[in-house]
C-alpha positions as CSV (number, residue, x, y, z in Angstrom):
1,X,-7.3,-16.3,75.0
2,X,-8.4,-17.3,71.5
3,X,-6.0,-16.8,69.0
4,X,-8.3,-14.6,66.6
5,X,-8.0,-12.1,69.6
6,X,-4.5,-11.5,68.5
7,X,-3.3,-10.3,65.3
8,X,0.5,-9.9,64.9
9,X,3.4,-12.0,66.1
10,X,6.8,-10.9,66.6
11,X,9.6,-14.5,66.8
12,X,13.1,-14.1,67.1
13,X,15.7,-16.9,66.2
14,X,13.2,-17.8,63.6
15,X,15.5,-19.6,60.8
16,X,15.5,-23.0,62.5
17,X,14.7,-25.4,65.2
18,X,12.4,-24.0,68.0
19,X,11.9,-20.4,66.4
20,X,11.0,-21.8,63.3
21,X,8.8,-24.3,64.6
22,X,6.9,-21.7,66.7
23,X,6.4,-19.3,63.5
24,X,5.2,-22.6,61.8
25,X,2.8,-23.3,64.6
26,X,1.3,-19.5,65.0
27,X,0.7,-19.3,60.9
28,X,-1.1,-21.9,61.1
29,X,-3.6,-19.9,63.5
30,X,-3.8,-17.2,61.0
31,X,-1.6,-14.4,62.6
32,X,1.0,-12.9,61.2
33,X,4.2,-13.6,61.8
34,X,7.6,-11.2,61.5
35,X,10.2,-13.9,61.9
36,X,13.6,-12.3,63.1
37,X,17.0,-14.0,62.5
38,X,20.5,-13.4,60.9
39,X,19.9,-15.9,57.9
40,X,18.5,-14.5,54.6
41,X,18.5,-17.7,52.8
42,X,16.9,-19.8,55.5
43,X,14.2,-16.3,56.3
44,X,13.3,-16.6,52.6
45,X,12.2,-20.5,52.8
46,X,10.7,-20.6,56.2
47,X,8.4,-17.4,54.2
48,X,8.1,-19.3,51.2
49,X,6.8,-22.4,53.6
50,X,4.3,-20.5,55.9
51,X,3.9,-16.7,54.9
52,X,5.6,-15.5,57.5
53,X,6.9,-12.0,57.0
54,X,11.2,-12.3,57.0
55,X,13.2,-9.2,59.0
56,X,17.1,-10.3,58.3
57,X,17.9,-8.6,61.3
58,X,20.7,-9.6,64.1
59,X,19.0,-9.1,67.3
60,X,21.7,-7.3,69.1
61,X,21.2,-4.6,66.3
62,X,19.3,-2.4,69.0
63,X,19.0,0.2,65.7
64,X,17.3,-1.8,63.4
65,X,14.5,-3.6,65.9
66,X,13.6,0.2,67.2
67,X,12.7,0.7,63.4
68,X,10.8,-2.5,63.0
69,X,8.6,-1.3,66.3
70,X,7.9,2.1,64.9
71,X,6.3,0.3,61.6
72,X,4.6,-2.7,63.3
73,X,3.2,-3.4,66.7
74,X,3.2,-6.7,68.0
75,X,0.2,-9.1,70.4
76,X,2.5,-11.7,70.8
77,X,6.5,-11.6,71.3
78,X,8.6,-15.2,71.6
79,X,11.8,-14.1,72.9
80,X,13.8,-17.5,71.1
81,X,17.0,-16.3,69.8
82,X,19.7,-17.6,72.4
83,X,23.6,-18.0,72.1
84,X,26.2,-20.5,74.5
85,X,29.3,-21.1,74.4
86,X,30.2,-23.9,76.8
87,X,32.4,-24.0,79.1
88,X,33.6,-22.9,82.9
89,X,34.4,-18.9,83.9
90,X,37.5,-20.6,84.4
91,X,37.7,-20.5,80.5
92,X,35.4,-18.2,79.7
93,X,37.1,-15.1,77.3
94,X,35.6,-11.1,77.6
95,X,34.1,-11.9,73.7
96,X,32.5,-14.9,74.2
97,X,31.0,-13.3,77.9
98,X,29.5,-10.3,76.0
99,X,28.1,-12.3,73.1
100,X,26.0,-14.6,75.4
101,X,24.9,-11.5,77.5
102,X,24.3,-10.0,74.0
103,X,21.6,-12.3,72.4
104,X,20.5,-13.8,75.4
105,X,19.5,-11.1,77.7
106,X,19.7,-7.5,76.5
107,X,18.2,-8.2,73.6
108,X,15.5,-9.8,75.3
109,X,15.6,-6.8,77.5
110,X,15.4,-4.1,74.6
111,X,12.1,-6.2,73.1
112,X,10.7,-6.1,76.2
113,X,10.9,-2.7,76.3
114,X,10.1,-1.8,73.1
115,X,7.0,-4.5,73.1
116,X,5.0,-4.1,76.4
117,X,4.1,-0.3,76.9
118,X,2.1,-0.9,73.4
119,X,0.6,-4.4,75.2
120,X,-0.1,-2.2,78.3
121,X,-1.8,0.5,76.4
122,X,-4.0,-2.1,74.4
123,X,-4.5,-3.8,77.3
124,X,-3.4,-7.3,75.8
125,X,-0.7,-8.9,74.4
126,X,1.8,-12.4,75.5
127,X,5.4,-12.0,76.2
128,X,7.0,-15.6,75.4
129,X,10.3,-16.1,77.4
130,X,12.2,-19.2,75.7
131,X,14.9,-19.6,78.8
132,X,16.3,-23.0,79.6
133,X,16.5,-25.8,82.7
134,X,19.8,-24.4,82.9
135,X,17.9,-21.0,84.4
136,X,17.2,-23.2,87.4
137,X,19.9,-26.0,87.6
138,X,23.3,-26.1,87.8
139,X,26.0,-28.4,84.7
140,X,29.4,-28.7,84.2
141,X,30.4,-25.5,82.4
142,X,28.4,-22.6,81.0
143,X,28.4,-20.4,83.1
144,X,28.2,-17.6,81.6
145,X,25.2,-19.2,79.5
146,X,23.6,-20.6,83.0
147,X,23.9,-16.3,84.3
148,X,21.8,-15.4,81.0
149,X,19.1,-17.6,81.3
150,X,19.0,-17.3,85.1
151,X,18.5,-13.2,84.5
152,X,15.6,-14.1,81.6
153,X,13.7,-16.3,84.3
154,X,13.4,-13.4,86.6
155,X,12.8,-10.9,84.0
156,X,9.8,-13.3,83.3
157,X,8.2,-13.0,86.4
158,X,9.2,-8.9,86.7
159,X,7.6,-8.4,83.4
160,X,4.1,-9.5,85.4
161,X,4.5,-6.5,87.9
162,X,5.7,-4.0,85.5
163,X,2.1,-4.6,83.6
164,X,0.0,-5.4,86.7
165,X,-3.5,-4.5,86.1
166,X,-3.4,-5.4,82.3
167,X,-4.3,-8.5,80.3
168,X,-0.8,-8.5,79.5
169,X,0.6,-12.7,80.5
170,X,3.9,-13.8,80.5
171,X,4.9,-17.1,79.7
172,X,8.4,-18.6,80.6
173,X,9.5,-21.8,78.7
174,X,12.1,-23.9,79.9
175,X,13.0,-26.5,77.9
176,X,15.7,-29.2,78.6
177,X,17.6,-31.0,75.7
178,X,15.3,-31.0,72.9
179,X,16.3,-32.6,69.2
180,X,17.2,-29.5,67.7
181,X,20.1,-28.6,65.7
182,X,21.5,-26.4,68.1
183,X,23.7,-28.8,69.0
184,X,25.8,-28.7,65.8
185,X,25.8,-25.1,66.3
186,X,27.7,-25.3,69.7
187,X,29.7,-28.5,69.6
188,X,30.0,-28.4,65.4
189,X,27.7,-30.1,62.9
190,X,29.7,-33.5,62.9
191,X,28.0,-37.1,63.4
192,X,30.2,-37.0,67.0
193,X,28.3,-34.5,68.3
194,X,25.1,-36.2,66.9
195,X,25.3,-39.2,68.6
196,X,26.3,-37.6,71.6
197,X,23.7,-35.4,72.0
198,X,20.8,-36.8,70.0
199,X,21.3,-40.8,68.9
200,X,19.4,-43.4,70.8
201,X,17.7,-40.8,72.9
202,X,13.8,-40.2,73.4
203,X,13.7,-36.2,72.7
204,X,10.9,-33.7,72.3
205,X,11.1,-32.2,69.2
206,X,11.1,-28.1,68.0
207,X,7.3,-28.6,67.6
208,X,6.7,-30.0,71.2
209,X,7.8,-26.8,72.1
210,X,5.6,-24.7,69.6
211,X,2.8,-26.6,70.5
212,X,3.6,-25.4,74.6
213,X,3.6,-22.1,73.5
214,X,0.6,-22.2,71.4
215,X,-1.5,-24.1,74.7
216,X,-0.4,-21.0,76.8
217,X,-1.4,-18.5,74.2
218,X,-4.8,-19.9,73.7
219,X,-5.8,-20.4,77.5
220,X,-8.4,-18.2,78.6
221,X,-7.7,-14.5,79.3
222,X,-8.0,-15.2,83.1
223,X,-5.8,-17.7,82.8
224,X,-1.8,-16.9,82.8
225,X,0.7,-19.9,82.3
226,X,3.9,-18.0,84.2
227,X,6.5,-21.1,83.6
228,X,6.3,-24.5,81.6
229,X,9.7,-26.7,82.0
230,X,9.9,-29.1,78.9
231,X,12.3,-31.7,79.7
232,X,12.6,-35.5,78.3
233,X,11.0,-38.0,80.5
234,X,14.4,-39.4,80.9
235,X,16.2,-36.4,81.5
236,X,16.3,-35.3,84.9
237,X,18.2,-32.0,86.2
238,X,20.1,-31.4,88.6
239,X,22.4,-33.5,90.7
240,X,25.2,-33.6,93.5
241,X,28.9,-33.9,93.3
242,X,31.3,-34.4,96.2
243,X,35.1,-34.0,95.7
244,X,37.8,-35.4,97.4
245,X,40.7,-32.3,97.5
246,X,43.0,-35.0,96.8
247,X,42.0,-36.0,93.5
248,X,42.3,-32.3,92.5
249,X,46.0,-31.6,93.9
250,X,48.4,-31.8,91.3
């Protein structure tokens, strides 16, 4: 679908990285852009940069996006924002469970909600998912972050039959490990975790991903791009793991 068929965009963790990459990419297309995300400071230069419209708004404040629905409605929703914490159930604490399930699914949830009946009605609109390779494949750890973005990937796909017989497309991202700061945010923002996740490796970049997300959104109406899985070419998921019980006795 041509981009000047759409109007308004709606992009939630917008201050950095992927989200602010996308915003980046769909200004330059000449829609406009709300960018959602916690950070004033960083809302304020991505909309000196682009234009983009800032909401300092967390986006488990259910409240506050109901009100920025009322005022605006929105063609094109990139569900971004996304939490982890790493680390097995094992270790997993009742706070660190509900934050993930928080950011990373109900509020992708509640914008759903509030975004397609409006889509439905104009019969139009794009619902961008941005879930992970860890919806579909298992790592050490994160389990709780794995259950998130495993729940996002089938939302994706439910999203299609709750607006069945509308020009309303749904597009699932996936990415793998991308050169983002995200990292810093997880593991802290130390050189360590730099070279541990970054260093020496061929990575896609934030705008690899916005340019994904801008392909899907400007394929033909007829034409719906349901999942995308980013990955590096030397990264590949999954894996198997055999234990011996004896290395685990202690």
């Amino acid at each position: 679908m041509p981009f000047s068929d759409y109007k308004t965009a709606l992009v939630t963790g917008a201050s950095s990285g992927i989200g602010a990459a996308v915003v980046e990419r769909l200004c330059q297309e000449g829609i406009e852009v709300h960018a959602i995300a916690r950070s004033a400071d960083k809302l304020a230069d991505l909309a000196a940069r682009t234009g983009c419209i800032a909401h300092a708004i967390d986006v488990t404040d259910l409240p506050a996006l109901t009100a920025l629905f009322g005022q605006y409605s929105f063609d094109i929703l990139v569900n971004n924002a996304g939490v982890d914490r790493p680390g097995s159930i094992l270790a997993a604490d009742a706070e660190g469970i509900d934050f993930l399930i928080d950011v990373n699914l109900r509020a992708v949830l509640h914008l759903a909600r509030l975004a397609l009946p409006g889509m439905v009605e104009r019969d139009s609109g794009h619902i961008i998912n941005i879930s992970s390779i860890a919806a579909a494949y298992n790592f050490g750890g994160n389990s709780t972050y794995h259950a998130t973005k495993a729940a996002v990937s089938m939302l994706s796909r439910q999203l299609r039959i709750d607006a069945f017989g509308k020009r309303v497309r749904v597009t699932e991202i996936c990415p793998g490990r991308v050169a983002t700061d995200i990292f810093a945010h997880v593991h802290g923002d130390s050189e360590e975790t730099y070279k541990r996740f970054v260093e020496g490796f061929e990575l896609p970049v934030a705008a690899d991903i916005a340019n994904a997300i801008a392909f899907a959104i400007a394929a033909p109406v007829a034409v719906n791009i349901g999942h995308m899985e980013i990955t590096p070419t030397l990264q590949v998921p999954g894996g198997l793991s055999t234990a011996r019980p004896q290395d685990y006795q202690g």
